[in-house]
TIMARPA-485677 format. One record per residue (C-alpha): residue in one letter; x, y, z. Coordinates in nm, 3 decimals. Each point is the difference from the previous one (the first is absolute). Example, Ala and Ser with C-alpha at 12.3 -4.5 7.8 and 13.67 -1.06 7.14 Angstrom:
// residues 2
{"A", {1.230, -0.450, 0.780}} {"S", {0.137, 0.344, -0.066}} 
END
This chain:
// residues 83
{"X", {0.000, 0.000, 0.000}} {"X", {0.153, 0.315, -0.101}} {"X", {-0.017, 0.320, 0.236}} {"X", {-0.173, -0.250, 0.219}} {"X", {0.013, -0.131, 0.389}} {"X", {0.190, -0.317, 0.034}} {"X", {0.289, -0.095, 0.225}} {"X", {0.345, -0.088, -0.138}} {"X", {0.183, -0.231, 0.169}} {"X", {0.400, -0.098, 0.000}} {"X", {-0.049, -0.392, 0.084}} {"X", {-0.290, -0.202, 0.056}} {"X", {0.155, -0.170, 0.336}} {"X", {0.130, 0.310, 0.195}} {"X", {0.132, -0.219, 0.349}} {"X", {0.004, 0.399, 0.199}} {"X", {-0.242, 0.245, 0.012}} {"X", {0.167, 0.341, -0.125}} {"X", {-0.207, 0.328, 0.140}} {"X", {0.127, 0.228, -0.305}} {"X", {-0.270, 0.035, -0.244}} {"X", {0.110, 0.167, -0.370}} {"X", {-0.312, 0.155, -0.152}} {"X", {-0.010, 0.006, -0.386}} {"X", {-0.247, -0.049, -0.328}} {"X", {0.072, -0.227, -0.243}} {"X", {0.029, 0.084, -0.367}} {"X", {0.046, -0.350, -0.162}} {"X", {0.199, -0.266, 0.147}} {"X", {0.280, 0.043, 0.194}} {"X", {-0.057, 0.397, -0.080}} {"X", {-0.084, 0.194, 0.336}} {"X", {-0.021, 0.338, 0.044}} {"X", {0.136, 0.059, 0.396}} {"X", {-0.236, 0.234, 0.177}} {"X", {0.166, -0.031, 0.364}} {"X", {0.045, -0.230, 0.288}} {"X", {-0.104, -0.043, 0.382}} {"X", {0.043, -0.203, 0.303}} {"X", {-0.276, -0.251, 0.065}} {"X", {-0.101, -0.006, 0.307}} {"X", {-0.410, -0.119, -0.013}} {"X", {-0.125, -0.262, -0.219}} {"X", {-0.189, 0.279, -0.242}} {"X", {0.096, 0.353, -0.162}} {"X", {-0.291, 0.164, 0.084}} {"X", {0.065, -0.046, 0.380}} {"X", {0.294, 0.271, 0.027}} {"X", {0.052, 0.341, -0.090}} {"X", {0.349, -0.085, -0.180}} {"X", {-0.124, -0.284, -0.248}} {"X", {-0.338, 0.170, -0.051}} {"X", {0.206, 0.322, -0.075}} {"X", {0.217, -0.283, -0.268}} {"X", {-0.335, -0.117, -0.126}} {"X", {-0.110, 0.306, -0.099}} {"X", {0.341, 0.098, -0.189}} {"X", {-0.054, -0.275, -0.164}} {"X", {-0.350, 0.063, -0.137}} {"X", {0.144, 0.372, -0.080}} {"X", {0.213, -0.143, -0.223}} {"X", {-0.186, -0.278, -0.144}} {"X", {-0.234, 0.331, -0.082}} {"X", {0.237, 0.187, -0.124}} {"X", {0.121, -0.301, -0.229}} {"X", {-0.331, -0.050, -0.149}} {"X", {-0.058, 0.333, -0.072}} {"X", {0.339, 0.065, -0.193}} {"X", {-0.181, -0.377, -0.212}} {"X", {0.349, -0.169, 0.155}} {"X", {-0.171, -0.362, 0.081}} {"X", {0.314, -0.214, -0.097}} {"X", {0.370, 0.035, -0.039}} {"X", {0.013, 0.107, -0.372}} {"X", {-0.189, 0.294, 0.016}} {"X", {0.203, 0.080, 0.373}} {"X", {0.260, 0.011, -0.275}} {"X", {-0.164, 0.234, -0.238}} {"X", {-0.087, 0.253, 0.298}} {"X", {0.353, -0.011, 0.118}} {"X", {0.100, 0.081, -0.364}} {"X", {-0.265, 0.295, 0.005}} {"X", {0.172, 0.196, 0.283}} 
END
């Protein structure tokens, strides 16, 4: 799903469980666009002020994306080659 809400994932059998959380949209796969990072501490975002303040960068950009038509990584491209 491109633009879309999905989680991305290093391994499938992670033996620790790591706190740090990197926030990004996918543009096709393996193609992420890094929007920020925070500490997990509770088993949701919208429980703290720090991730909800992540989620919501997120959805700025995935806005901002969509509205410059930039839904996968060749027309990121072709906006990077427009500034």
């Amino acid at each position: 799903m491109i633009l879309g809400r999905e989680k991305a994932r290093l391994k499938k059998n992670i033996h620790h469980v790591s706190w740090l959380r990197i926030y990004a949209l996918k543009l096709s796969s393996g193609i992420y666009i890094i929007t920020g990072g925070a500490i997990k501490l509770t088993a949701t975002m919208q429980e703290r002020e720090h991730t909800l303040n992540e989620l919501a960068k997120m959805e700025k950009v995935r806005q901002f994306l969509l509205d410059e038509h930039i839904i996968d990584d060749e027309s990121f491209i072709e906006y990077l080659k427009e500034l």
